[in-house]
C-alpha positions as CSV (number, residue, x, y, z in Angstrom):
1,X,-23.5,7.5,3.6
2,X,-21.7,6.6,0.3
3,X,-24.0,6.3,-2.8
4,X,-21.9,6.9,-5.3
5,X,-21.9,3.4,-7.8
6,X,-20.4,2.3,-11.1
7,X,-22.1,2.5,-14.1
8,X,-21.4,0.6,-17.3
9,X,-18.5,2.5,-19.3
10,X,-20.7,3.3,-22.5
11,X,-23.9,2.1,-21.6
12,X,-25.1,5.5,-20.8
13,X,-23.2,7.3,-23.4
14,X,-19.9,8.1,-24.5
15,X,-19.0,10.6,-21.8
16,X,-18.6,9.2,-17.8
17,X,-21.2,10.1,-15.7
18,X,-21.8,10.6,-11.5
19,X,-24.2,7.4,-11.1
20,X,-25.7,7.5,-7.7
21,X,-27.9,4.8,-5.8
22,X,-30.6,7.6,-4.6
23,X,-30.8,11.1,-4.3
24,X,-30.0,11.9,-0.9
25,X,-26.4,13.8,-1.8
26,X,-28.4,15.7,-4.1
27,X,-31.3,16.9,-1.3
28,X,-28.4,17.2,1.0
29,X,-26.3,19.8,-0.7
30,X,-29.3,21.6,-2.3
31,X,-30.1,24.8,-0.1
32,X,-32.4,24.0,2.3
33,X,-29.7,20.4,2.6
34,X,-28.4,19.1,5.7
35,X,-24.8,19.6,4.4
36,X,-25.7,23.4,3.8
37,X,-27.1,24.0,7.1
38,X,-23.5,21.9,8.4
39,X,-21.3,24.1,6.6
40,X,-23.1,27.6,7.4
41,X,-23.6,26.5,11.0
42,X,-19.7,26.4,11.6
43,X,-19.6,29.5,9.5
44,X,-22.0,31.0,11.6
45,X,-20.4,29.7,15.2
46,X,-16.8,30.7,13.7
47,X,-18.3,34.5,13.5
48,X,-19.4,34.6,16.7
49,X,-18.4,35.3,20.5
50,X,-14.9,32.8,21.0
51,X,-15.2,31.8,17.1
52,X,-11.7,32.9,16.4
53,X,-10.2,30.2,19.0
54,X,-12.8,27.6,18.2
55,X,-12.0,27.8,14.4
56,X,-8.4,27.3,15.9
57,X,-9.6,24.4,17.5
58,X,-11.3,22.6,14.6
59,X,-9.9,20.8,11.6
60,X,-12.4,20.1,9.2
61,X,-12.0,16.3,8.3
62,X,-13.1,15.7,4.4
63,X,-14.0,12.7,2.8
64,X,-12.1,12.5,-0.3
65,X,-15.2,10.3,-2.2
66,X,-17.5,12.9,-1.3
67,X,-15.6,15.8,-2.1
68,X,-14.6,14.5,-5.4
69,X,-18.3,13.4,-6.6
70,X,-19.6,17.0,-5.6
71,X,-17.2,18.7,-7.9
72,X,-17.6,16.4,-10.8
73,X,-21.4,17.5,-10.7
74,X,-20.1,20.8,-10.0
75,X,-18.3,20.6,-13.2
76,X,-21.3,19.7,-15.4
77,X,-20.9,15.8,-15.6
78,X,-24.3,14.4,-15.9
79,X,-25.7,12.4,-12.7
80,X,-28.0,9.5,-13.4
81,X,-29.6,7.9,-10.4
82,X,-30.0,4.6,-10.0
83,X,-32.9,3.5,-7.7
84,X,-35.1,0.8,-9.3
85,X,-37.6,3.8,-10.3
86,X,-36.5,5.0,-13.6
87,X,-38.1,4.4,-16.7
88,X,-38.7,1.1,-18.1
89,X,-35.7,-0.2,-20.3
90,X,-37.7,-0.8,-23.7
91,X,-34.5,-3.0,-25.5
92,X,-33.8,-4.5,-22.5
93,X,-29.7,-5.6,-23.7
94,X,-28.0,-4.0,-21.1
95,X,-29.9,-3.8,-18.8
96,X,-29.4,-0.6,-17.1
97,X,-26.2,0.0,-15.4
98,X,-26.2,-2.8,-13.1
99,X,-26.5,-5.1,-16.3
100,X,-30.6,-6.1,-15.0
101,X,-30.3,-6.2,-11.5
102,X,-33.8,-4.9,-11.0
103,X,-36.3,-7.3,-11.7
104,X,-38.5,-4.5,-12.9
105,X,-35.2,-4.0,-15.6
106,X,-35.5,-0.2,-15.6
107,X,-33.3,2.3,-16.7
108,X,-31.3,5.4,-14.0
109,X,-33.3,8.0,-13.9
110,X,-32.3,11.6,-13.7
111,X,-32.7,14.7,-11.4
112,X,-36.3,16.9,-12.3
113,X,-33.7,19.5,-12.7
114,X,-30.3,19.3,-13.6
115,X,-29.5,22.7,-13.9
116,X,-30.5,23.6,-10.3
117,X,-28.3,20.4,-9.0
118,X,-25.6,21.2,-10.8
119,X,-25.9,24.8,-9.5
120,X,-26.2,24.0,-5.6
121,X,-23.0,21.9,-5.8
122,X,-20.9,24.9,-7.1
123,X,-22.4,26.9,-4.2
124,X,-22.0,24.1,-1.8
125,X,-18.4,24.1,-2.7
126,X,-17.8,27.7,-2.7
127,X,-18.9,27.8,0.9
128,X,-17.0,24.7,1.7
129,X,-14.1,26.5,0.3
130,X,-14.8,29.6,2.1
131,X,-14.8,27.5,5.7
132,X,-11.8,25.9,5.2
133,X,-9.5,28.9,3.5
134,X,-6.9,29.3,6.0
135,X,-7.8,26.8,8.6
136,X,-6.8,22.8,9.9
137,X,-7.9,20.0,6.6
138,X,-7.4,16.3,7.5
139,X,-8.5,13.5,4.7
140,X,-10.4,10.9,5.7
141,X,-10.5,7.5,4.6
142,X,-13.0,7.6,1.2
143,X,-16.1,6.3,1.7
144,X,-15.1,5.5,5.4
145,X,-13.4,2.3,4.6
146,X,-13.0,-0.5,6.7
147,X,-8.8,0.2,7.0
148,X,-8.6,-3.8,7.9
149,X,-10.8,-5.2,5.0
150,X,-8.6,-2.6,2.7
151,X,-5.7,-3.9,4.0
152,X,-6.3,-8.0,3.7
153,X,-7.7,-7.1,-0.1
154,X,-3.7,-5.6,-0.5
155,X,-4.5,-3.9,-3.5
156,X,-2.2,-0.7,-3.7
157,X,-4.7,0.4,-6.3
158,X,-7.8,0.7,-4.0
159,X,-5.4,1.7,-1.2
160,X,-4.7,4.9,-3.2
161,X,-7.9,5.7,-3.9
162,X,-8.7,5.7,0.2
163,X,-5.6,7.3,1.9
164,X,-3.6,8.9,-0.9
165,X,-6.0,11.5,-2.0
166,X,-4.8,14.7,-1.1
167,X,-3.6,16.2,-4.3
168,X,-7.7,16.3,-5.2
169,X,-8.6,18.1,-1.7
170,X,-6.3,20.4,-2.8
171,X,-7.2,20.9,-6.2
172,X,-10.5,21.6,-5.4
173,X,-10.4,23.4,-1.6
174,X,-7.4,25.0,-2.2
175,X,-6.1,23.7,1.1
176,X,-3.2,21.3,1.9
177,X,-4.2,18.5,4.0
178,X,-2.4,17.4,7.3
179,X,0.1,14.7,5.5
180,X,0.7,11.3,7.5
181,X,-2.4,11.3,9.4
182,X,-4.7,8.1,9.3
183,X,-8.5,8.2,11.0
184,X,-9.8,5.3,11.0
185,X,-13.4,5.4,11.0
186,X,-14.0,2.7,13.6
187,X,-11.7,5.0,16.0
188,X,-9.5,1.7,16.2
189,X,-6.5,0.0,14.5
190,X,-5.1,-3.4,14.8
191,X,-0.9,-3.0,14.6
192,X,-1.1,-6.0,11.5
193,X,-2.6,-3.0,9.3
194,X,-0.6,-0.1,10.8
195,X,2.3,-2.0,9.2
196,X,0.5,-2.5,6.2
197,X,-1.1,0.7,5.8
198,X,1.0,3.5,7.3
199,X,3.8,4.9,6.7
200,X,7.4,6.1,8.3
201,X,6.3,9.0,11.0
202,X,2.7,8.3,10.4
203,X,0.2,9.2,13.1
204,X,-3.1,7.6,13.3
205,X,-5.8,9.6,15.6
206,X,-7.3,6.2,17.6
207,X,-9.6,6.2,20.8
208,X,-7.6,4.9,23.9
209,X,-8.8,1.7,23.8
210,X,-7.0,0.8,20.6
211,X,-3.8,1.6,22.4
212,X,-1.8,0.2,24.8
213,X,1.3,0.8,27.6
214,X,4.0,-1.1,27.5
215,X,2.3,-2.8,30.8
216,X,-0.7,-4.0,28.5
217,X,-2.5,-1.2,30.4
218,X,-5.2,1.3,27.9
219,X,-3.1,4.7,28.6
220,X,-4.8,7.9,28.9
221,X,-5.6,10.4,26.0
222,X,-2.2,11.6,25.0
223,X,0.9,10.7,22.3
224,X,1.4,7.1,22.3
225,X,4.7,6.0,20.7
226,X,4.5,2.9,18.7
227,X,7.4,0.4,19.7
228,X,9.2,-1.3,16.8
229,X,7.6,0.9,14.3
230,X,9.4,3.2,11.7
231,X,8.5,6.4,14.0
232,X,4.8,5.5,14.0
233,X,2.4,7.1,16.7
234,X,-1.1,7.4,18.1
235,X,-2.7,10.2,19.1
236,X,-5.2,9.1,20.9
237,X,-8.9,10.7,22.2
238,X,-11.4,10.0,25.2
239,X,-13.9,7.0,23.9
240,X,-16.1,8.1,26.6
241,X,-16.5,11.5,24.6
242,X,-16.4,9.7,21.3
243,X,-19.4,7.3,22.2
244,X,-21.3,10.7,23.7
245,X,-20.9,12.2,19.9
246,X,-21.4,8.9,18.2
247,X,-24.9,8.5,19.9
248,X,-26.3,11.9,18.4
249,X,-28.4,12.5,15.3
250,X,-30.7,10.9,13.7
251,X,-28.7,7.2,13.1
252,X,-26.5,6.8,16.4
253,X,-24.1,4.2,17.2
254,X,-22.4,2.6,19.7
255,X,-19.0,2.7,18.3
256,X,-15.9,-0.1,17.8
257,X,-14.2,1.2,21.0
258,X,-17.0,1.7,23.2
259,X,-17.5,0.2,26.5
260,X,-19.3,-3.0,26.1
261,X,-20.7,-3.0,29.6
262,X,-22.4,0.8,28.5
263,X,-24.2,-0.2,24.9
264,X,-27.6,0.5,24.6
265,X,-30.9,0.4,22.2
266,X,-29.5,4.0,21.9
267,X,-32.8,4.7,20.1
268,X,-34.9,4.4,23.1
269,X,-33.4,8.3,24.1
270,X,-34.7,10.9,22.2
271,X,-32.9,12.7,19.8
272,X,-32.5,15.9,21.8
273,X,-31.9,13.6,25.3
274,X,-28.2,12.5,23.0
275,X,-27.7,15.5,22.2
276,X,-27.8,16.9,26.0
277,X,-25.9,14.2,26.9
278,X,-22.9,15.0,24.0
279,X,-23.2,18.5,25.5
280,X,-22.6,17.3,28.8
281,X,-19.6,15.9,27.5
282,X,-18.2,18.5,26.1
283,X,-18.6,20.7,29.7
284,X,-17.5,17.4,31.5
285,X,-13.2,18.7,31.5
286,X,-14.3,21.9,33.6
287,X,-15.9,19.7,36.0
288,X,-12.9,17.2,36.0
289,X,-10.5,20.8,36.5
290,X,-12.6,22.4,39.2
291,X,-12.6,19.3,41.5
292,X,-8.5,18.2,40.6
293,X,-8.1,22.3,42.1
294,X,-10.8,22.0,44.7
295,X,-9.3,24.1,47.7
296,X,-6.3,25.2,46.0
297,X,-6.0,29.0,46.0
298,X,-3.8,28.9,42.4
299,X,-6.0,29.6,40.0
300,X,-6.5,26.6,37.2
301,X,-5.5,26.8,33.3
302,X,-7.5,26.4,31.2
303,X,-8.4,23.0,29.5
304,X,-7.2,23.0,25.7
305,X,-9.9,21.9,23.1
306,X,-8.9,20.8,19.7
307,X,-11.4,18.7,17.3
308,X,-11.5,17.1,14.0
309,X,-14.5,18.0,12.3
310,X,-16.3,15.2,10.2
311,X,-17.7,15.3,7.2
312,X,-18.5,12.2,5.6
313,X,-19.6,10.6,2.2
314,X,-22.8,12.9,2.3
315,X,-22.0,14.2,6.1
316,X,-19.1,17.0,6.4
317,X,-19.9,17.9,9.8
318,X,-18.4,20.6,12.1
319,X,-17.3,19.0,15.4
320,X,-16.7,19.7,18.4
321,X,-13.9,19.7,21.0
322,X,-13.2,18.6,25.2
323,X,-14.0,15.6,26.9
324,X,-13.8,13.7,30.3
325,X,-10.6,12.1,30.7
326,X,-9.5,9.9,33.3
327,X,-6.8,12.1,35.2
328,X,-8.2,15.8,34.9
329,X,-4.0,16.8,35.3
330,X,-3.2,15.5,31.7
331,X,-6.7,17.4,30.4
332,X,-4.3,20.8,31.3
333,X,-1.2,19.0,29.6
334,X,-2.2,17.5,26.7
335,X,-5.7,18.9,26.4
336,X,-8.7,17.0,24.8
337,X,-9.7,15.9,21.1
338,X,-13.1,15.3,20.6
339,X,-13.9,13.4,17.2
340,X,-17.4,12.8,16.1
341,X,-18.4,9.8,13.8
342,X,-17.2,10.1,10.0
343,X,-21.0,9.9,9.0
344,X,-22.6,12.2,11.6
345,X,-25.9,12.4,11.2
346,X,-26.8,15.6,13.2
347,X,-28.6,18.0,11.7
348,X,-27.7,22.0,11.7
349,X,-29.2,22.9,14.9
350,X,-27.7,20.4,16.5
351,X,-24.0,21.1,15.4
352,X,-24.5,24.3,15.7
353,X,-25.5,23.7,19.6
354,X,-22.6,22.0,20.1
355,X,-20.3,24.4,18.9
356,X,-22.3,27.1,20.5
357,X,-21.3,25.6,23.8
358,X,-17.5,25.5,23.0
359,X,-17.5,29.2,21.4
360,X,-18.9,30.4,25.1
361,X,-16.3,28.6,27.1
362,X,-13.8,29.8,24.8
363,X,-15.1,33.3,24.5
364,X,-15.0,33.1,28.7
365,X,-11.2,31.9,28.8
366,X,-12.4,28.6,31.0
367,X,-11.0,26.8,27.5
368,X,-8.7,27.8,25.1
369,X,-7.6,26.2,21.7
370,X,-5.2,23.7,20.9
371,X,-4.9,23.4,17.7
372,X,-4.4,20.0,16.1
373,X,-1.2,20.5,13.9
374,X,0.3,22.0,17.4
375,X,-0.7,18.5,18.8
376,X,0.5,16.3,16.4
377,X,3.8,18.0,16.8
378,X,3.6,17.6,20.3
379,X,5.4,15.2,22.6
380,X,5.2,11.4,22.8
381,X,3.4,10.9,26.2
382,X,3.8,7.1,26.3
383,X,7.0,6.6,24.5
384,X,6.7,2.4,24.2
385,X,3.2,1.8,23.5
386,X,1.2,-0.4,20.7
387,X,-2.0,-0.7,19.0
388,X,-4.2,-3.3,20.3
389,X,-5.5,-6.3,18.3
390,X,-8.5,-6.6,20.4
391,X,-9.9,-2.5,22.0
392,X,-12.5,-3.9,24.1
393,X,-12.3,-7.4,23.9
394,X,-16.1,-8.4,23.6
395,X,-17.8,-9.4,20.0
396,X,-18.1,-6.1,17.9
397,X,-21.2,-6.6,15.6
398,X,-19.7,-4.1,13.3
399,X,-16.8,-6.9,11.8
400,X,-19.4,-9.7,10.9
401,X,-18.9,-10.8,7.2
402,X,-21.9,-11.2,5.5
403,X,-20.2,-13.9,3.1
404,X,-18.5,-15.4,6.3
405,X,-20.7,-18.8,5.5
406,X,-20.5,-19.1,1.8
407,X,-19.0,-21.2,0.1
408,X,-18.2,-18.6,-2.7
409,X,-15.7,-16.4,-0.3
410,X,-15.4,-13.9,2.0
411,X,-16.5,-10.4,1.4
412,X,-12.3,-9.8,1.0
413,X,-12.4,-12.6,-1.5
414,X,-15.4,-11.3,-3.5
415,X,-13.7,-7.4,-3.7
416,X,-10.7,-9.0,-4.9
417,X,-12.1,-10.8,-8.0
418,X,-13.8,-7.7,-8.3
419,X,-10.8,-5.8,-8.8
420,X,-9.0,-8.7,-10.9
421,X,-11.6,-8.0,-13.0
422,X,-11.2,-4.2,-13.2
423,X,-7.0,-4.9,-13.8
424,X,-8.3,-6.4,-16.8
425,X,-10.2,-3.8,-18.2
426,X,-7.8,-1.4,-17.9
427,X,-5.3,-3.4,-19.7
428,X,-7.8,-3.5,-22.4
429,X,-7.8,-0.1,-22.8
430,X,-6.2,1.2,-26.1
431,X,-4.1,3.9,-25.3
432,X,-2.7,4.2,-28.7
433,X,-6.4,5.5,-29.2
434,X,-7.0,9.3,-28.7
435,X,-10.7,8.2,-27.7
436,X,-9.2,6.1,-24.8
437,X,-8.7,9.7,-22.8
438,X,-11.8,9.2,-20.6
439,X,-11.1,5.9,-19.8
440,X,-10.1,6.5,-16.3
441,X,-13.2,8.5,-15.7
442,X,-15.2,5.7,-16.8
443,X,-13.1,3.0,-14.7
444,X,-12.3,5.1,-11.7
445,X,-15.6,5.0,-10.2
446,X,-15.4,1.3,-9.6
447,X,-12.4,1.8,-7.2
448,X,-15.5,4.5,-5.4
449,X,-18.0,1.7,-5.5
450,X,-15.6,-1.2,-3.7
451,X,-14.9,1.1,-0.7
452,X,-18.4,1.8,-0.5
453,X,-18.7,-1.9,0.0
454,X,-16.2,-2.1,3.1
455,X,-17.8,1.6,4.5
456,X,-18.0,1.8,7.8
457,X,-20.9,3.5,7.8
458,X,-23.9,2.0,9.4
459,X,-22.4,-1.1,10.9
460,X,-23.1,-0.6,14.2
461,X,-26.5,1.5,14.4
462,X,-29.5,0.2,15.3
463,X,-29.9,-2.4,17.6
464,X,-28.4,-2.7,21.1
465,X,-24.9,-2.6,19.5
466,X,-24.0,-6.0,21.0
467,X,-25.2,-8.6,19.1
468,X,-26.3,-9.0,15.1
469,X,-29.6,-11.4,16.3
470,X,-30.6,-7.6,17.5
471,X,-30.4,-5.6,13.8
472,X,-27.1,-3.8,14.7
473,X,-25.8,-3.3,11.5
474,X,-28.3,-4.8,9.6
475,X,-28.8,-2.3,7.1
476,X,-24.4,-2.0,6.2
477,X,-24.4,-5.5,5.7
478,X,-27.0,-5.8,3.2
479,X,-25.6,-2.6,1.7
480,X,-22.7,-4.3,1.2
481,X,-23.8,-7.5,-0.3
482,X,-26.1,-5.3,-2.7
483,X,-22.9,-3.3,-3.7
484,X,-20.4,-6.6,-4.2
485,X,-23.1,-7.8,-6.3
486,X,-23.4,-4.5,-8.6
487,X,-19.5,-4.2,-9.1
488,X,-19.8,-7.7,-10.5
489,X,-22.2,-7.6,-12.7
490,X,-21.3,-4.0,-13.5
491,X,-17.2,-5.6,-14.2
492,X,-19.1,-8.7,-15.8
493,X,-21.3,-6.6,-18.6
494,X,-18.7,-4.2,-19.1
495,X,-16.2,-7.4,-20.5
496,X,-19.3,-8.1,-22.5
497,X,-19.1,-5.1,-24.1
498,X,-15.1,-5.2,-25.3
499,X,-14.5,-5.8,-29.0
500,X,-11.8,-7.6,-30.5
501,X,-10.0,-5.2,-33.6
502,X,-7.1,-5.6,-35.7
503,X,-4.5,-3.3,-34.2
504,X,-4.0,-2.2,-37.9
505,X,-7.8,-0.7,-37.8
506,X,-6.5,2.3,-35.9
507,X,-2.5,1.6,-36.2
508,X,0.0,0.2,-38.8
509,X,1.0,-2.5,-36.5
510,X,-0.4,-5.5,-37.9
511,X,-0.6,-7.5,-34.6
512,X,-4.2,-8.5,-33.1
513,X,-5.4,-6.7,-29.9
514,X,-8.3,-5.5,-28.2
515,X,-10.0,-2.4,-27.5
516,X,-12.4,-1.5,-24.8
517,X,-15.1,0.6,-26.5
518,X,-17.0,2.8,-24.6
């Protein structure tokens, strides 16, 4: 789940900082973490029986927000935490960095133990490294963003900071991501933010339901072209498979493209029951082989696997491939993609018993890899297909505005004054002023905090993943209220804080201007 918020430039010294709503990243990547035990579990599976093919079959899927906030701690920037518990604010201007948001007005806090934070995420990013040297990196949208809030805001700027990000991976994995790949986090994309958002020979990695034939039909898991697109395509993956991974760990869903009729108080299964079933899932393809060969004597290929893995604002989590599709013939064609939730919440036994159960089919020959670059090269299997504006048709809980009723604006209209308000900072910024270097790295984390106000995350657990009157997504939606309402005051007190100079004070130009002063 995203935590990572603005602060106040300045208000916490002169130098940016990694300001974060709770500690959970930090507990997570330490090295007992649950993002630790993720990354040495597909280390470990990788090393054993079939791990060669299975790490052929994965591509570790990184979130851009996450990655970028481990490294900054990494690099020794100071992290301040920001959860109502810090110590009493004694002067009481400021007000924190949420410009007194708590009631109890009290300062971030910071970790017992910097050193040792600072510490776990250089290992945590060494063995990150050390998984992915060599192997399948996609980007994911940062934060998980909602791709159809980000694209009615229409600000290139914060579109940037979710898709274009791949120069950073880079930077710090040492691996080039797949290029022209979206993955929407909902599994689903209307066509009105396809145009908007992707570009010439893009290919965006959908369930089924979010595609269509050119009969209005939901094709099977394959290569859908895009008619009347600039090359555009689909590759697209079982949602029955999807929903099996998406119910796992310790916050399930029941995701966007999910059958309605199938939605559940997924809570009321056990933890381990899920899991089982997810397994199931996996195994479901040799089922769907042995009965499409029942009787023949030609002995059946084996089904390809091939599988994103997803890690996610604090959850980079190895995946797992193969799933139940509707005609087992097009399983031996076109093979299966199995893609877990961007914020998995599986712990490391879990993922490791899922990819446990792919390395021994693998290892036995009854699978054998596909690897996704090979797929995504592949041929188009429905050659004048389209995205669907509606995947399921019924009321998905998930796209409720929490603003929808007030009179103020829409959640859209609150981001964008948000971001008017950021413009204008940084056209305050002095450049002529060597001190105005760290500017960005004082402003940047703003752009962080508004996608973590349209994340994905979270908007359809709980509840029976029908309707809002049962608590599905009760927890996002208040996370993102809470959020819209920091970035403003955060923009708001950060205005506050601008003085108005003579230009000649640091120039010989004699004409007024301001300067933001950090």
């Amino acid at each position: 789940m995203p935590t990572r918020v603005a602060a106040v430039p300045g208000v916490n010294g002169p130098d940016p900082v990694v300001m974060l709503s709770n500690d959970s990243l930090l507990e997570e990547i330490s090295e007992t973490g649950r993002l630790t035990g993720l990354v040495r579990a597909a280390d470990e599976a990788f090393s054993s029986s079939g791990g060669e093919e299975l790490r052929r079959a994965t591509c570790l899927a990184v979130d851009p927000d996450l990655l970028g906030t481990v490294s900054q701690i990494a690099d020794g920037r100071t992290v301040l935490i920001d959860d109502g518990n810090g110590p009493v604010n004694p002067d009481d201007d400021s007000g924190g960095d949420r410009s007194g948001r708590d009631e109890d007005n009290r300062r971030p806090s910071t970790p017992e133990d910097p050193g040792t934070v600072s510490a776990d995420a250089v290992r945590w990013l060494d063995e990150l490294r050390a998984l992915a040297d060599g192997g399948c990196v996609v980007a994911l949208p940062a934060s998980q963003a909602d791709l159809e809030s980000l694209a009615r805001v229409g600000s290139p700027e914060l579109t940037r900071a979710a898709l274009d990000r791949g120069a950073m991976i880079e930077r710090i994995l040492g691996v080039t991501p797949l290029s022209n790949v979206v993955l929407p986090a909902s599994g689903t994309l209307s066509p009105e933010t396809a145009g908007a958002l992707m570009g010439e020979g893009s290919t965006a990695i959908v369930a089924t339901p979010s595609t269509r034939t050119d009969t209005g039909l939901v094709p099977d898991p394959g290569m859908v072209g895009l008619a009347g697109t600039a090359g555009q395509r689909a590759l697209t993956y079982s949602p029955s498979l999807g929903s099996a991974l998406a119910a796992t760990g310790e916050v399930p869903e029941n995701p966007r493209y999910s059958d309605p009729d199938t939605r559940y108080w997924l809570t009321a299964d056990s933890e381990q029951a899920r899991l089982q079933d997810a397994r199931a899932g996996l195994l479901a393809p040799l089922v769907d082989v042995a009965d499409a060969t029942a009787g023949s004597p030609a002995v059946a290929p084996a089904p390809t696997t091939q599988s994103p893995t997803t890690p996610m604002p604090t959850n980079p989590a190895p995946p797992a491939p193969a799933a139940p599709v509707p005609t087992p013939g097009r399983a031996l064609d076109q093979g299966v993609l199995a893609v877990p939730p961007q914020v998995w919440s599986v712990d490391a036994e879990a993922a490791a018993s899922l990819l446990d159960t792919l390395g021994e089919q693998l290892a036995a020959g009854r699978m054998r890899a596909a690897p996704l670059p090979d797929r995504l090269a592949g041929p188009i299997t429905d050659p004048e297909g389209s995205l669907a504006t509606e995947p399921t048709g019924a009321l998905d809980p998930g796209e409720v505005d929490p603003f929808a009723q007030d009179p103020s604006g829409s959640t859209v209209h609150r981001l964008t004054e948000a971001l008017n308000g950021l413009g204008t900072l940084r056209s305050l910024v002095d450049t002529s002023d060597p001190n105005s270097a760290g500017a960005a790295g004082h402003l940047d984390p703003f752009l962080v905090d508004a996608l973590g106000a349209i994340s994905e995350t979270g908007r359809r657990a709980e509840g029976d993943g029908i309707t809002v009157e049962s608590g599905t997504g009760t927890a996002a939606r208040l996370r993102t209220v809470s959020r819209l309402d920091g970035i403003r005051e955060s923009v708001e007190a950060a205005l506050a804080r601008v003085d108005l100079l003579p230009r000649a004070a640091c120039s010989p130009w004699p004409a007024p201007t301001v300067r933001c002063c950090w």
